[in-house]
N, C-alpha and C positions, 0 to 999 in steps of 0.2 A: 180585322185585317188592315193594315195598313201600307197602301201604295204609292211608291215614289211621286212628287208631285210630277214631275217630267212623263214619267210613264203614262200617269192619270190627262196630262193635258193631250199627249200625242192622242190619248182613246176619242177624247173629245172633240180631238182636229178629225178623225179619223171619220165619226159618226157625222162631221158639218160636210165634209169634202163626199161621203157619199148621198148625204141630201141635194147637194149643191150641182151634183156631176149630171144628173135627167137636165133642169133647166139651161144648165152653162152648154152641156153637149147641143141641145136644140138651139140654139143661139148660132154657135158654129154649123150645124148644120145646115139651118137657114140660110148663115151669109154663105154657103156654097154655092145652095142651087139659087139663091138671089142673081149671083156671079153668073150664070148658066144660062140662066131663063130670061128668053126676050117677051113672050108672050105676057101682054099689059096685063089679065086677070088671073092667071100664074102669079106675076111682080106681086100685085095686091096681097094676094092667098098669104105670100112668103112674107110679105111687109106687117102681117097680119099676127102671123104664129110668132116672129121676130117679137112683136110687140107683146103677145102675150108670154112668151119665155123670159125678154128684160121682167114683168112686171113680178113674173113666180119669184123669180133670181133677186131683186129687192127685199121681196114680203120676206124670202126666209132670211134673210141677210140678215134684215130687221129684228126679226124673231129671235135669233141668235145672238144677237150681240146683247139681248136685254137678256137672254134665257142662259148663255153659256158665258159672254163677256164682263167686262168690268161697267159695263154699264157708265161707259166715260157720258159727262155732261149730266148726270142726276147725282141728287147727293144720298145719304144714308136714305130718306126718304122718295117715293117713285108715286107718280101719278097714276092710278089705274088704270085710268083710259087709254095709256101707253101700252099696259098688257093685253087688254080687252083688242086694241088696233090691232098688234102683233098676233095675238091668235088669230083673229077673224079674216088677215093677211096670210094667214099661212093657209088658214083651211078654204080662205074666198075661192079660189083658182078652179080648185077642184070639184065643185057644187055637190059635192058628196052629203056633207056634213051643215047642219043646221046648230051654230052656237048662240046659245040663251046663257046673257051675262046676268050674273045676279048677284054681282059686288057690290054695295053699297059704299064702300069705305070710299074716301078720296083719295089716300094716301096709303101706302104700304111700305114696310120696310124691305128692301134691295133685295134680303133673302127671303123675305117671302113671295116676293115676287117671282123669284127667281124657280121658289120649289114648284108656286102656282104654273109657271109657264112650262117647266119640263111635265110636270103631271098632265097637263093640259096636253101635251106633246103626245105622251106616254098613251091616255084615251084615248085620244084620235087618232092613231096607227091601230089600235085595238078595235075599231072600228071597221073592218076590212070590207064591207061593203055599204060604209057610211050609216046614218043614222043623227040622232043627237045629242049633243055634249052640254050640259046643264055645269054650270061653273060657278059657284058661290062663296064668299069670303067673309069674314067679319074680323072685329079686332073687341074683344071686353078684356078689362081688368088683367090687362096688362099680357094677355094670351093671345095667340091670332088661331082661327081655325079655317081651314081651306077644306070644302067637299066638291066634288067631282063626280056626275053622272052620265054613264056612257048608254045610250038603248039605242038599239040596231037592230036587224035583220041576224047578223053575225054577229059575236066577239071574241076576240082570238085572243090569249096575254097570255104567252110566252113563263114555263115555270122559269124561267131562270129571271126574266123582268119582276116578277112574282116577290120571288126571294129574294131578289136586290132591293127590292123597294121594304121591303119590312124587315129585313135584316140585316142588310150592307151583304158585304160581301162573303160574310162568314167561311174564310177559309179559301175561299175558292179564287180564279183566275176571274177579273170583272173583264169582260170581253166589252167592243165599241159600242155593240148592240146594247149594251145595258149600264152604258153609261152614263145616260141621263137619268137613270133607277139608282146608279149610287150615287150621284148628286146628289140627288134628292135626298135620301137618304142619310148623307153625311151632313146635310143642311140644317136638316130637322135635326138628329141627335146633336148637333150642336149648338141648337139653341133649346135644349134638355125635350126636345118632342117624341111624337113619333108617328110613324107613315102607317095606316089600313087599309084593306084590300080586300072586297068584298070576296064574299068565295063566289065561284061560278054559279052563276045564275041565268036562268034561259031571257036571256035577249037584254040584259041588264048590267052593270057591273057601277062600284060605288070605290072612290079613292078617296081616302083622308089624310088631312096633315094637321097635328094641334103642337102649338110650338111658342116656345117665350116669345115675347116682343122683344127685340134690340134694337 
């Protein structure tokens, strides 16, 4: 299936603006009752959640612009340690999630960083009562292979996340919620790969990406 680039970006504003809406709304909320409140260990309290709402509102900013954006200021090649921050920013806030890096590469090319950080994205929402996310990459003979282990208490993955991530869209309407599934997706088949997806497993689940180097 192939979807308008216009359509395809609005799903992606659409998935950033409701990540982005929990942090930005408590921001505003804050500076209300900041506005309000004279009591000095109140002020504190509010000065407090302020600071830790600016910091979520950063991290995923962050995350986004390396995971959904052009990635302005890197060039074809990307630092890992820029991905590794970016996840460990997105999932730090939350103390949910415990993420163990086990990239070794220095260097990664743009799209694979890119499928790396929406898969990343993808597990840890699957995660719905936290756990931990095992992240590993490599680059041989001219391949790159990304694996991904989610174990938790829980793990929830959506059949339509499912089928987006190993099929594209086949046919069907790609909704916001699974737009970072056909990213991915359309990343990997276009540097000739392809995406796997463990089947359900109690308390376990396994994500793949093998795909050319470019």
């Amino acid at each position: 299936m192939t979807i308008d680039p216009v359509d395809f970006a609005s799903l992606l504003c659409s998935r950033l603006c409701h990540d982005l809406l929990s942090p930005i709304g408590a921001l505003n909320n804050g500076l209300e009752l900041l506005a309000d409140e004279t009591d000095p260990a109140m002020r504190e309290r509010c000065m407090e959640l302020l600071a830790e709402s600016a910091r979520t509102s950063a991290a995923k900013l962050k995350f986004f612009r390396l995971a959904f954006g052009a990635a302005g200021g890197f060039g074809e090649m990307v630092d890992t340690r820029e991905a590794q921050q970016a996840i460990e920013g997105l999932f730090g806030e939350t103390k949910r999630l415990t993420v163990n890096w086990m990239v070794d590469e220095q260097f990664l090319p743009k799209t694979a960083i890119k499928v790396l950080l929406n898969l990343a994205m993808i597990a840890g929402d699957a995660l719905v009562r936290g756990g931990t996310l095992d992240i590993g990459g490599e680059a041989n003979d001219g391949a790159i292979e990304i694996v991904l282990k989610a174990e938790g208490p829980r793990i929830t993955l959506d059949d339509e996340l499912r089928a987006t991530l190993v099929n594209g869209a086949a046919g069907e309407t790609v909704t916001a919620r699974a737009a970072a599934a056909f990213l991915v997706h359309e990343m990997v088949a276009g540097a000739d790969g392809k995406v796997l997806v463990s089947a359900p497993g109690e308390n376990v689940l396994l994500f793949g990406a093998a795909m050319r180097a470019r």
